[in-house]
Biopython code that builds the backbone (N, CA, C, O; Angstrom):
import numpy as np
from Bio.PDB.StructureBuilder import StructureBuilder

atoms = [
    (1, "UNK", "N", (-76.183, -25.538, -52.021)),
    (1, "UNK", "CA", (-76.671, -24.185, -51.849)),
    (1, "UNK", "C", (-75.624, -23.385, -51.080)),
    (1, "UNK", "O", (-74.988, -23.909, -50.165)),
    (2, "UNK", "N", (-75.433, -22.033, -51.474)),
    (2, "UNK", "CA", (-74.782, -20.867, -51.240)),
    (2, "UNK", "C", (-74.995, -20.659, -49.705)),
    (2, "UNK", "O", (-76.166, -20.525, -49.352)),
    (3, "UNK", "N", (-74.004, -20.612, -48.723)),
    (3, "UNK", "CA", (-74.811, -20.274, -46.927)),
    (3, "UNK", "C", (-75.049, -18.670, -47.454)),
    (3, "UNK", "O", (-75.629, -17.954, -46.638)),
    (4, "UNK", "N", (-74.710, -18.136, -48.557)),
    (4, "UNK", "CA", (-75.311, -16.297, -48.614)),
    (4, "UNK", "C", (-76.676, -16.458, -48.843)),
    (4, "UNK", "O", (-77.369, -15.502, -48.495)),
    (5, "UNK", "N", (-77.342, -17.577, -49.419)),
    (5, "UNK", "CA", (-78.433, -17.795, -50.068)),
    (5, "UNK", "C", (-79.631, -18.615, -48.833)),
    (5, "UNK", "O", (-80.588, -19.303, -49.188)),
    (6, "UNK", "N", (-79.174, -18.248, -47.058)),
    (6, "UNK", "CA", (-79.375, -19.408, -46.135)),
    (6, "UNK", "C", (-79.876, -18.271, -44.925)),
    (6, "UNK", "O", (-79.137, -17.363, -44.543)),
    (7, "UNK", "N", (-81.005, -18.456, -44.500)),
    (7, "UNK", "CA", (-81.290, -17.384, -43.147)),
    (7, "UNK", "C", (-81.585, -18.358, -42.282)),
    (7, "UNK", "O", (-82.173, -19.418, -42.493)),
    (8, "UNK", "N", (-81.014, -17.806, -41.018)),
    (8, "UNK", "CA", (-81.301, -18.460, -39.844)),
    (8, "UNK", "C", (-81.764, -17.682, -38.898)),
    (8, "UNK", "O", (-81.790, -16.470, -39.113)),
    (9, "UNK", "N", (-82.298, -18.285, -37.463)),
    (9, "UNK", "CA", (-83.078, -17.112, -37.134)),
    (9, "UNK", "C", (-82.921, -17.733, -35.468)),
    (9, "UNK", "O", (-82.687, -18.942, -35.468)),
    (10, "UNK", "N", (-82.992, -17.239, -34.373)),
    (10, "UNK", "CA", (-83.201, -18.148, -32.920)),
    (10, "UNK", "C", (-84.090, -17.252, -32.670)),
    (10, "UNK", "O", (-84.108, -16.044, -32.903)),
    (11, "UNK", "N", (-84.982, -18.089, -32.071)),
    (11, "UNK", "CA", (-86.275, -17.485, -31.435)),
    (11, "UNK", "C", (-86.953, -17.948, -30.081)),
    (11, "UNK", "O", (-87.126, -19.084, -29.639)),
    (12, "UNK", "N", (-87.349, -16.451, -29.455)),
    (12, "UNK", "CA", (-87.923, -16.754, -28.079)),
    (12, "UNK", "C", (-89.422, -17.566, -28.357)),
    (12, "UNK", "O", (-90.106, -17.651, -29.377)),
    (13, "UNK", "N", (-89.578, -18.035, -27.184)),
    (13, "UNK", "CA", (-91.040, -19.065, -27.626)),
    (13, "UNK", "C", (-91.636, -18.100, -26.853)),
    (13, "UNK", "O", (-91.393, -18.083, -25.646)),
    (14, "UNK", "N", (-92.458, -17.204, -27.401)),
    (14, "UNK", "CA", (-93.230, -15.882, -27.663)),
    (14, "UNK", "C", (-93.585, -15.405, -28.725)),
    (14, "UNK", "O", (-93.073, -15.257, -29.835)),
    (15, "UNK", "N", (-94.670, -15.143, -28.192)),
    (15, "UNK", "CA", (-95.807, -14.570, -29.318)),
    (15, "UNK", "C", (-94.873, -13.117, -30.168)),
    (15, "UNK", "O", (-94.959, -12.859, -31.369)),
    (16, "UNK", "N", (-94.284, -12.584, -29.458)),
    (16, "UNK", "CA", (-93.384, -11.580, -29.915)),
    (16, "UNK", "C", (-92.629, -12.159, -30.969)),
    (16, "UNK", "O", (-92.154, -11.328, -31.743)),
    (17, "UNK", "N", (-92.329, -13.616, -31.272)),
    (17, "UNK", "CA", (-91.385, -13.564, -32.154)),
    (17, "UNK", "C", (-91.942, -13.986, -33.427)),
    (17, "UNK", "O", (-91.312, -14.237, -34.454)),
    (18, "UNK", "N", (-93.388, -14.041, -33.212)),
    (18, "UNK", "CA", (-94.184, -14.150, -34.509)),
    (18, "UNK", "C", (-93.305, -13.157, -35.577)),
    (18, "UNK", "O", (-92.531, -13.559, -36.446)),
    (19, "UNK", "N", (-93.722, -11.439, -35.196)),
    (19, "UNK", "CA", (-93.365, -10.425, -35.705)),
    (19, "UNK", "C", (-91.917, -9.983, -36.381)),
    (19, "UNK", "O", (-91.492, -9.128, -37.158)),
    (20, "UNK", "N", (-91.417, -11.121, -35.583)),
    (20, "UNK", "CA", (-89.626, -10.581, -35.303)),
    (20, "UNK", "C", (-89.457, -11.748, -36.801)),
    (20, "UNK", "O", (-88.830, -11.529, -37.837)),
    (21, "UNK", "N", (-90.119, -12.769, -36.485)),
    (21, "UNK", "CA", (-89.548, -13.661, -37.920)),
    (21, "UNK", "C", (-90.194, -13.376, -39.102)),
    (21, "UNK", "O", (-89.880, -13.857, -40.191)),
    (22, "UNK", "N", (-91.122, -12.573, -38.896)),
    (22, "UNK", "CA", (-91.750, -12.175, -40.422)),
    (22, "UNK", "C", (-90.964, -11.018, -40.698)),
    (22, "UNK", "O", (-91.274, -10.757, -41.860)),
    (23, "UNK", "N", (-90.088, -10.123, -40.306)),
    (23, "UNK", "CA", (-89.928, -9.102, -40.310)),
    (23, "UNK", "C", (-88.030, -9.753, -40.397)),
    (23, "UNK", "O", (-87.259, -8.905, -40.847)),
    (24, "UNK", "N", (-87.532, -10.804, -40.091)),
    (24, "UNK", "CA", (-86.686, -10.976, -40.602)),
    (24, "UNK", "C", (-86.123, -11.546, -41.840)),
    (24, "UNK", "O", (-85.015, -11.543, -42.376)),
    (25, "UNK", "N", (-87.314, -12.048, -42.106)),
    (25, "UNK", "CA", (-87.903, -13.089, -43.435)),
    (25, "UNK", "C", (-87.995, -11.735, -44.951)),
    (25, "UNK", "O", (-87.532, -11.828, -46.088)),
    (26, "UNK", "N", (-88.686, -10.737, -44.376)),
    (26, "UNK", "CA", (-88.686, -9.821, -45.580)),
    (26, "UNK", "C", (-87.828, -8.974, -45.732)),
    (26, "UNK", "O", (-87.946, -8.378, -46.803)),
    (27, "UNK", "N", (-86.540, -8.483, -44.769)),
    (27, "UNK", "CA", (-85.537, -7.917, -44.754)),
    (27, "UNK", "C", (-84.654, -9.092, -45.654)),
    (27, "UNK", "O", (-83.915, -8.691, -46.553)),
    (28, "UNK", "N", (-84.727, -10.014, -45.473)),
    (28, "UNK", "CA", (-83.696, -11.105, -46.391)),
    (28, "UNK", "C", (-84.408, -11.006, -47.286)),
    (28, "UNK", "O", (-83.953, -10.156, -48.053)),
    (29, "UNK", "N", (-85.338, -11.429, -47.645)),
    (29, "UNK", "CA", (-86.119, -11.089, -49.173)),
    (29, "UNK", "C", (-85.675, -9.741, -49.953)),
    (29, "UNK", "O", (-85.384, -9.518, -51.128)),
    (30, "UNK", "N", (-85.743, -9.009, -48.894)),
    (30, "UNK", "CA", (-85.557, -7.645, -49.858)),
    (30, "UNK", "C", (-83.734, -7.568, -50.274)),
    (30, "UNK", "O", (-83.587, -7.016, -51.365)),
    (31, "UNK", "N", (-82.878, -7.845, -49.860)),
    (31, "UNK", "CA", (-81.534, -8.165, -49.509)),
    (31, "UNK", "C", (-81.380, -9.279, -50.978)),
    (31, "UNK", "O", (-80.286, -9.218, -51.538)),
    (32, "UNK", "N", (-81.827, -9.696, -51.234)),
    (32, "UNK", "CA", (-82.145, -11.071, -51.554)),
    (32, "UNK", "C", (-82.711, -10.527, -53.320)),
    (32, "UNK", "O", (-82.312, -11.098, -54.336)),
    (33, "UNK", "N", (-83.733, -9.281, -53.325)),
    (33, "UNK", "CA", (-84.267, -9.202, -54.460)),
    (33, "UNK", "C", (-85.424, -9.926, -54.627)),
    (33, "UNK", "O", (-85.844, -10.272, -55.732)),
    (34, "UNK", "N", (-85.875, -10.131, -53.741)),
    (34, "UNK", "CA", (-87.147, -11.164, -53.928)),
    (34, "UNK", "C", (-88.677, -11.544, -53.383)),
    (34, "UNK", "O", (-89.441, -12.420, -52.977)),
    (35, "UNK", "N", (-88.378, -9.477, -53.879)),
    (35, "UNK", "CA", (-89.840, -8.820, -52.530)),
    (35, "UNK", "C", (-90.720, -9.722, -53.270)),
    (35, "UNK", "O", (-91.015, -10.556, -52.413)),
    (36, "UNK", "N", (-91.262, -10.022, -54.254)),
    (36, "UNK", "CA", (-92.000, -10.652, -54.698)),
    (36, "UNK", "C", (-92.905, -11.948, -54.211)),
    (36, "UNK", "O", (-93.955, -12.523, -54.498)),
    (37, "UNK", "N", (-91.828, -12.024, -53.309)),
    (37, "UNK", "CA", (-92.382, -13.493, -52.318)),
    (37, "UNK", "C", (-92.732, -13.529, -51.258)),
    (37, "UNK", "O", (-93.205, -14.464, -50.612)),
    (38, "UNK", "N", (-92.398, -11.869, -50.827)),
    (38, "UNK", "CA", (-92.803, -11.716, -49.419)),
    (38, "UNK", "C", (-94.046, -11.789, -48.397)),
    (38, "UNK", "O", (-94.017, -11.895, -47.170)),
    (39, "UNK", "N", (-95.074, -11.707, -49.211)),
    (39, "UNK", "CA", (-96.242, -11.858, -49.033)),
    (39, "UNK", "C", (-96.369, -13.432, -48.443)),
    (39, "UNK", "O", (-96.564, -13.841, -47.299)),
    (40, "UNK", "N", (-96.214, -13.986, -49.450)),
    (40, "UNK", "CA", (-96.613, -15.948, -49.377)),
    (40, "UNK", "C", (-95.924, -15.833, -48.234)),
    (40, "UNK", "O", (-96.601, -15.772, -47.207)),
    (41, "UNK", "N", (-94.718, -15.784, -48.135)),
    (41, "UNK", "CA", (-93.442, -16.335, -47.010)),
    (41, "UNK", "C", (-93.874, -15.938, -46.052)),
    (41, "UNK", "O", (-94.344, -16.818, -45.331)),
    (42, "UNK", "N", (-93.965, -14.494, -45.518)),
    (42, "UNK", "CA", (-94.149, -14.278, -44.054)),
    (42, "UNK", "C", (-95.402, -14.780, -43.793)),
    (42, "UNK", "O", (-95.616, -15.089, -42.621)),
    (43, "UNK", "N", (-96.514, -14.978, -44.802)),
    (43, "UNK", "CA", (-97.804, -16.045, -44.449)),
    (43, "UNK", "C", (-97.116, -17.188, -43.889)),
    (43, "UNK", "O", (-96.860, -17.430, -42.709)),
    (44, "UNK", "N", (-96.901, -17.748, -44.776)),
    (44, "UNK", "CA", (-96.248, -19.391, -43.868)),
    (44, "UNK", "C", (-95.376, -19.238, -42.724)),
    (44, "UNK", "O", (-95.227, -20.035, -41.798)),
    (45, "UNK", "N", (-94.750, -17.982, -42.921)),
    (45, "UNK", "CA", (-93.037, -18.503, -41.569)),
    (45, "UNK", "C", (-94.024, -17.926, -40.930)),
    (45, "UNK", "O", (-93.595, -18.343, -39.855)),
    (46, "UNK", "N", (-95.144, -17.228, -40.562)),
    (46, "UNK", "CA", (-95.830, -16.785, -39.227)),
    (46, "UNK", "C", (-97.015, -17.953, -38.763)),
    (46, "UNK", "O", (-97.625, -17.927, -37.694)),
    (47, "UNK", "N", (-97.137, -18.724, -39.577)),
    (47, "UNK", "CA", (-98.378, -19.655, -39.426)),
    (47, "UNK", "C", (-97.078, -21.236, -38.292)),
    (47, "UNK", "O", (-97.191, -22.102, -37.424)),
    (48, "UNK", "N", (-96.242, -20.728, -39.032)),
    (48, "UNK", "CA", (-95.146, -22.285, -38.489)),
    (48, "UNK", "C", (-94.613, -21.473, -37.301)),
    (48, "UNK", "O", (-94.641, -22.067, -36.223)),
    (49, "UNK", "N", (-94.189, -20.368, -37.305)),
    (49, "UNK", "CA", (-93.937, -19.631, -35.869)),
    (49, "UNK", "C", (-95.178, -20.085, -34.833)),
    (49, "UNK", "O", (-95.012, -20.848, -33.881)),
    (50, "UNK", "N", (-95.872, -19.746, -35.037)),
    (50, "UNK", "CA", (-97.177, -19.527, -34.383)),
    (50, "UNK", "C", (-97.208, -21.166, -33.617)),
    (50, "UNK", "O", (-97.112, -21.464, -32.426)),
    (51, "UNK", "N", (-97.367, -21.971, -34.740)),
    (51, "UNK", "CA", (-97.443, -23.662, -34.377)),
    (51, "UNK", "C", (-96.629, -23.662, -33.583)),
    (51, "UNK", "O", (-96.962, -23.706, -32.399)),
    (52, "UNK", "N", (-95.681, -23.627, -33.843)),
    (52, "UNK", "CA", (-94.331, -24.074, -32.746)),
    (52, "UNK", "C", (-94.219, -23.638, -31.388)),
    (52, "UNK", "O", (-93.708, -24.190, -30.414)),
    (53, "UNK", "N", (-94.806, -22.521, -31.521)),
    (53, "UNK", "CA", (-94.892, -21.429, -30.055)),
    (53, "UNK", "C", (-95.711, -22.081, -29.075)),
    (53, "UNK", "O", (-95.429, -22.162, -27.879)),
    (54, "UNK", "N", (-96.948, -22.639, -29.744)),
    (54, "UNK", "CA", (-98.231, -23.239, -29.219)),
    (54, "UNK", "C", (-97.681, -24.864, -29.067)),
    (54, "UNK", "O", (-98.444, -25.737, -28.652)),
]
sb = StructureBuilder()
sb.init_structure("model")
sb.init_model(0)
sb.init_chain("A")
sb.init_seg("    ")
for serial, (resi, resn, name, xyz) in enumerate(atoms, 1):
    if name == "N":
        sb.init_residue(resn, " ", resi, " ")
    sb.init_atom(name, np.array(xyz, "f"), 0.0, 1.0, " ", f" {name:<3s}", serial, name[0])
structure = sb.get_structure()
């Protein structure tokens, strides 16, 4: 796989960064062409944010 095709992200262990990774997740999607998924994705990357935080 392509690293153009690769998001990475560092995150504070805060509830704040719920927002910050869904919101970086659909800026690459859209970048990406692939609003289409944005929905599902920031569901999951905020549900695994969330876990991890907790």
């Amino acid at each position: 796989m392509s690293t153009k095709n690769v998001a990475t992200r560092t995150l504070a262990r805060d509830l704040a960064s719920v927002a910050a990774a869904r919101a970086g997740a659909s800026a690459h999607l859209a970048n990406w062409a692939l609003e289409e998924l944005d929905f599902t994705t920031t569901l999951v990357l905020g549900e695994l944010v969330t876990n991890a935080i907790n």
